[in-house]
C-alpha angles and dihedrals in degrees: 000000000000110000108231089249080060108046087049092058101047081051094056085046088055093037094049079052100062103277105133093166126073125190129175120205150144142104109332109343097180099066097069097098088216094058100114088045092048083050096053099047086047087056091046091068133111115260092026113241122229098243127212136159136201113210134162088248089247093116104019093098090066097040111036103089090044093050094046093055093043088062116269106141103199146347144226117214128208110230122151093168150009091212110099089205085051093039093050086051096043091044106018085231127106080207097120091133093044099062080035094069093032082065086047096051093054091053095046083049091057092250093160133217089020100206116201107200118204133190110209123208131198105255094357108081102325089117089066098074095105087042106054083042109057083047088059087055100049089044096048091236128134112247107214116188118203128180124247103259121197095267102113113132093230083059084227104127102173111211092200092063096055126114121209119221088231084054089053090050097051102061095043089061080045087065094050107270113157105211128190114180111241109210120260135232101237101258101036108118101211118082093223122225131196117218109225095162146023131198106289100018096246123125133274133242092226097035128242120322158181143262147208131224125183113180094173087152095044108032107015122192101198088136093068091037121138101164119132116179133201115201119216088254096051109266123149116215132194090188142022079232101038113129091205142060154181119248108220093160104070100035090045088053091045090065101263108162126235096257084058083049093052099048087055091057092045089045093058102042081058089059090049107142123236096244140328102262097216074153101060125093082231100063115135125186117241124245097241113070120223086265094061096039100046112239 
């Protein structure tokens, strides 16, 4: 694993580069002990990055306030369900408050928007759209669907278990959503929705909202993609599915200098493939599952 001296060089590199967003991810981030400090060292940059981080929540009630003063800006929370049956399947965890008061710690640290992302499956938890939903609302939290993408570590991504973004959409106009799109800056990932109307048509408690949606599987924008990952041992990567990837770790130990790490960044953007092709009868998974890559 990358040392945290480490990982904050190869971040100025990137920054110096261009990169003016810094996300950390997993994973779990927040169990690195030296993550604030990570944090800190990141905000100290020039040019300052913009700093999120996606975590499961688990942590977040201890860490939150000291984060937030070391510079993170937002966060983004893992929560499928709000079932504890359906959260102790999906996580393996009966840990639900948990991530409950994790999301409650962010807000009271003034991580803003807090953004809550959800992967839907077919007769798991896909009935749960409205309701997750409507939660978001209340909580004054951003709801952000993705679909499932073939990154699992068993390499057993079941088709039939996939749920499409139009699908998602759909039921949530079935209960009763009123949507209208929100135009989107030309890299974001997330197809934005504004929320006009709930089931009933009574108020709610948070206010209107907004919503996220990534369809990286059914409508892929690979072609607006600026996404750049570095994994925890130091490999730089162009592509989630990408089946290459740049070593930083071993050059940058051997005493290249941050001009040579540089030249390998830019190196691999230039090999950035033109899309994924989760599409393609080709397509072929690659070896590192989401968890080892950082989504």
């Amino acid at each position: 694993m990358l040392t945290a001296t480490e990982i904050v060089r190869l971040v100025r590199i990137a920054v110096r580069l261009g990169v003016t967003e810094v996300r950390l991810t997993g994973g779990e981030p927040l169990l690195r002990p030296d993550v604030v400090s990570i944090v800190r060292d990141i905000a100290s940059l020039q040019p300052r990055p913009e700093i999120s981080l996606t975590t499961n929540g688990l942590r977040l009630p201890g860490l939150a306030a000291s984060l937030a003063q070391a510079g993170l800006n937002r966060v983004n929370i893992s929560l499928d369900t709000l079932d504890p049956e359906t959260f102790q399947t999906l996580t393996r965890r009966d840990r639900l408050a948990d991530t409950l008061a994790g999301i409650a710690s962010a807000g009271a640290a003034g991580l803003h928007p807090i953004k809550i992302n959800s992967v839907l499956l077919r007769g798991v938890n896909d009935h749960e759209a409205p309701t997750l939903l409507m939660w978001a609302l209340e909580q004054q939290v951003e709801w952000r669907f993705i679909e499932q993408m073939p990154l699992d570590p068993q390499h057993q991504w079941n088709a039939g278990e996939f749920v499409s973004a139009a699908e998602t959409l759909q039921s949530l106009r079935h209960a009763g959503f009123s949507l209208e799109s929100i135009p989107t800056e030309s890299s974001a990932p997330a197809q934005r929705w504004r929320v006009t109307g709930v089931p009933g048509g009574g108020p709610v408690s948070g206010g209107l909202g907004s919503l996220g949606v990534v369809a990286s599987v059914t409508e892929p924008f690979c072609g607006r993609c600026d996404r750049l990952r570095l994994t925890a041992d130091g490999q730089f990567r162009s592509c989630l599915f990408a089946h290459r990837e740049a070593d930083l770790r071993t050059p940058m130990r051997q005493g290249a200098t941050d001009h040579d790490l540089a030249e390998i960044m830019r190196s691999e953007i230039r090999k950035k493939a033109q899309g994924h092709g989760i599409d393609s009868a080709s397509f072929k998974q690659p070896g590192r599952p989401m968890s080892a890559i950082g989504g």
